[in-house]
C-alpha positions, 0 to 999 in steps of 0.5 A, spaced: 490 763 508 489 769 512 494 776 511 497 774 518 499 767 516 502 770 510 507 775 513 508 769 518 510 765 514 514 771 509 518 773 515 520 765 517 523 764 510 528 769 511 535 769 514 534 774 519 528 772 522 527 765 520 529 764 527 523 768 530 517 763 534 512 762 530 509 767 536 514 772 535 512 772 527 504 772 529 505 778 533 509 782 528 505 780 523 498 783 528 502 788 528 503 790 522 500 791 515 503 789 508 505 794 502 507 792 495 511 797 492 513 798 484 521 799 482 522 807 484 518 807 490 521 812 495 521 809 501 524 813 506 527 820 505 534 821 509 532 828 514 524 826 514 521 825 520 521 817 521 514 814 521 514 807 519 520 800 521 519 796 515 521 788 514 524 787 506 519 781 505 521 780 497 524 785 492 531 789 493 531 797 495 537 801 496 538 806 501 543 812 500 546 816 506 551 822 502 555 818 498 554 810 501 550 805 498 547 799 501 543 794 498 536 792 502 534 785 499 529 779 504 530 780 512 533 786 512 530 792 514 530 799 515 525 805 520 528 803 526 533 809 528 528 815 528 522 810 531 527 809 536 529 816 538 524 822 534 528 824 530 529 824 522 531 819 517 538 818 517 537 814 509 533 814 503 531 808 500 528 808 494 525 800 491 530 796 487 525 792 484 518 791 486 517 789 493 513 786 498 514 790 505 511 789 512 510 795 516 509 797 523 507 804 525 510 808 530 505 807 535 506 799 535 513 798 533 514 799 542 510 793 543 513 789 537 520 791 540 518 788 547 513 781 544 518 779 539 526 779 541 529 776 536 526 782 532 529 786 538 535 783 537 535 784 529 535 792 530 540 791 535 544 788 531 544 792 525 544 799 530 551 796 532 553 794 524 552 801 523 555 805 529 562 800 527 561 802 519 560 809 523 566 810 526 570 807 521 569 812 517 571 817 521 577 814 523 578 813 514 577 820 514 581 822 519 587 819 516 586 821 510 586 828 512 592 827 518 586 829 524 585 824 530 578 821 531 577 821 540 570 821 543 568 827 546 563 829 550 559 823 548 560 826 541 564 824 536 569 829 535 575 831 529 582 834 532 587 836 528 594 833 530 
């Protein structure tokens, strides 16, 4: 089996991009290049500049922003956000387990974006699910501390009350 068939056929038997054409998984899989990484393995580190969007195929990760956690298992991913804007990395995720990664770099992630929409769809899903968690945060803290969560100037801003 050739290595572009079996990214193919990793990323089809996972729940998020199982629903992906067998041409959207062939074209990602062209794309893209498949790392094994041990237990431990630092993946990404939160304020480093972004080099690589990542597809967990086996194994489970953790990603850590300040003090929250996430687990990272089969389908889900990470590398989108500072692919997607230039900027650093807004988590560092470190290898649960020994894991299987398929990985595109920033010079193809562009392209894989336009010939894979249900990957496209996928980042747009869990950009929106962290901006949600994001603003509940805020709005805890706020709270918490008797201050008021309002936008401005397209920023998120704290006032007192």
């Amino acid at each position: 089996m050739r290595r572009a068939d079996t990214v193919a056929d990793a990323i089809g038997r996972t729940t998020r991009y199982g629903k992906c054409s067998r041409r959207e998984r062939r074209a990602f899989s062209q794309a893209s290049t498949l790392l094994d990484v041990p237990a431990g393995a630092v993946l990404a580190s939160e304020g480093s500049v972004g080099r690589e969007f990542a597809i967990v195929l086996t194994g489970a990760a953790v990603a850590t922003t300040g003090c929250r956690e996430s687990a990272l298992l089969a389908g889900d991913h990470f590398g989108d956000v500072a692919l997607l804007d230039g900027g650093v990395t807004p988590a560092t995720v470190v290898a649960a387990t020994p894991m299987t990664l398929a990985i595109v770099g920033p010079s193809d992630f562009p392209a894989v974006l336009d010939r894979c929409p249900t990957i496209s769809r996928s980042v747009l899903d869990g950009l929106a699910e962290r901006l949600r968690a994001t603003v509940s945060a805020a709005e805890s803290y706020a709270s918490a501390t008797g201050s008021s969560v309002r936008w401005k100037d397209r920023g998120l801003a704290l006032a007192a009350r």
